[in-house]
C-alpha positions in Angstrom: -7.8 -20.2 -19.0 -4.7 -19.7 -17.4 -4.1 -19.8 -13.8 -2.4 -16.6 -12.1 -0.5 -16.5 -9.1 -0.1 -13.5 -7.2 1.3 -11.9 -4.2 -0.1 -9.6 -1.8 1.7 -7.4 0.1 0.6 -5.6 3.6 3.6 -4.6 6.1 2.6 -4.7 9.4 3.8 -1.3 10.2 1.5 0.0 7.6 -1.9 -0.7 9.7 -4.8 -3.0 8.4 -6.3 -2.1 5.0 -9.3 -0.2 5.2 -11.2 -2.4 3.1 -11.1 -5.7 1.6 -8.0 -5.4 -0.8 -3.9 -4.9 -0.2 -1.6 -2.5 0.0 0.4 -3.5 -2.7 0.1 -6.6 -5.3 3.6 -8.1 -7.0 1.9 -10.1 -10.3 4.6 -12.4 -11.8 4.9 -12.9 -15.5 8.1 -12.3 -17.9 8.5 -8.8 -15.4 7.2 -8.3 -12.6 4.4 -5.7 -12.1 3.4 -4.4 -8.8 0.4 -2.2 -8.3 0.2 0.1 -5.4 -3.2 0.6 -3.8 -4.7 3.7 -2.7 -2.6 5.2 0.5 -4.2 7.3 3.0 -1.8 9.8 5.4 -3.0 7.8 8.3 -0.5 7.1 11.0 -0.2 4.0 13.0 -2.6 5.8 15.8 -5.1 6.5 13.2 -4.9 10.5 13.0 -4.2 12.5 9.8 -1.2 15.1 9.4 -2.7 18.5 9.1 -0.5 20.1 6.3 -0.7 18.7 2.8 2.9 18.5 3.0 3.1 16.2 6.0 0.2 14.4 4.8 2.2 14.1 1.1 5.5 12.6 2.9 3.6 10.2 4.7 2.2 8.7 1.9 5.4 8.1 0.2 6.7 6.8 2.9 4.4 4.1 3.2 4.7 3.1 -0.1 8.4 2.8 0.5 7.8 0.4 3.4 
């Protein structure tokens, strides 16, 4: 079986990872494939927007971090 290297990706300003996995994943091979986990509309201090909206913009924010 092959071996597979990957890289795991977890920005600082994003917070720790609520669970045992990464925010993002970059798996090499003839592209590149990156797989995004689940993001939360948490901020840095740990509360949660109350609109849907703000909570929406959040989350793509931190997936652009």
């Amino acid at each position: 079986m092959a071996a597979y290297s990957f890289q795991c990706i977890n920005p600082a300003e994003l917070g720790k990872p609520l669970g045992p996995y990464s925010q993002a994943l970059v798996i090499p091979a003839a592209n590149q494939l990156l797989q995004l986990s689940g993001q939360t509309p948490l901020r840095a201090d740990g509360s949660v927007p109350e609109s849907f909206d703000a909570q929406a913009e959040l989350v793509w924010h931190r997936m652009s971090v």
